[in-house]
N, C-alpha and C positions, 0 to 999 in steps of 0.2 A: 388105240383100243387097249382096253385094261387084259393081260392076260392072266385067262385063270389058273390057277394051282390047282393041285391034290390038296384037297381037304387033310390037315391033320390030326390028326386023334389029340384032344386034349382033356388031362384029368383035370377037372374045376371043381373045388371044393364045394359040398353042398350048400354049406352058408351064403356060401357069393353068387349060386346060381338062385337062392332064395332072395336075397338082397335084388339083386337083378331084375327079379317077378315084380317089385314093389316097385321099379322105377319102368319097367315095358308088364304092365300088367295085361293080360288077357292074351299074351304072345305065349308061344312054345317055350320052356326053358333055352333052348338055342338062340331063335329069334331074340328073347331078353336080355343074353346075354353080348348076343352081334349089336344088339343096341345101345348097351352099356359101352361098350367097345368103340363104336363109331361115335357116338355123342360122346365121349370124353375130352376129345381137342375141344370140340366148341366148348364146354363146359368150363374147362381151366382159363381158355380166353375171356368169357365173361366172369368169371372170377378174377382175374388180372384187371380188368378193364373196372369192373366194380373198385377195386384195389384202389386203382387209380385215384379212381371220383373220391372216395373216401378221404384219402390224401388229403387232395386240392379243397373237400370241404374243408379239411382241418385246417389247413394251413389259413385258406377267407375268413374262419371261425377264428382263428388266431388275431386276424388284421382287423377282422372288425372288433374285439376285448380288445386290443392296444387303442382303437379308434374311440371306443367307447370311452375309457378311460379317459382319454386325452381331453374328449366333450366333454364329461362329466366334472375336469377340474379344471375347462375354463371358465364351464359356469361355475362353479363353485369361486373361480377368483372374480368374477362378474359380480357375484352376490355381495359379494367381501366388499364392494368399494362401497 
């Protein structure tokens, strides 16, 4: 069982408790900002994870222009004879 603390006083600049509204809209400034706070881990994980995929597209985008390539000048010597 999680044990709870004393709440502590934190001064949050206005702008990031406005930013906050725009991503927990329709929540108390508080609430918005516990939300920002909690969904951050998830958020940089699927950012990582997107990362990822990007990558590995690139890299199958890579193999298949080398593959492409390769097709494109056997026929090309195909045509030749």
């Amino acid at each position: 069982m999680a044990i709870m603390r004393k709440p502590v006083p934190l001064l949050i600049p206005p702008h990031l408790i406005a930013e906050s509204r725009l991503y927990a809209p329709g929540r108390p400034d508080t609430d918005a900002v516990c939300h920002v706070l909690q969904d951050y881990p998830r958020l940089v994980g699927e950012l990582r994870q997107l990362r990822r995929q990007l990558d590995d597209f690139n890299r199958e985008s890579a193999d298949f222009d080398q593959r492409l390539a390769a097709l494109q000048a056997a026929c090309a010597s195909i045509l030749e004879l």
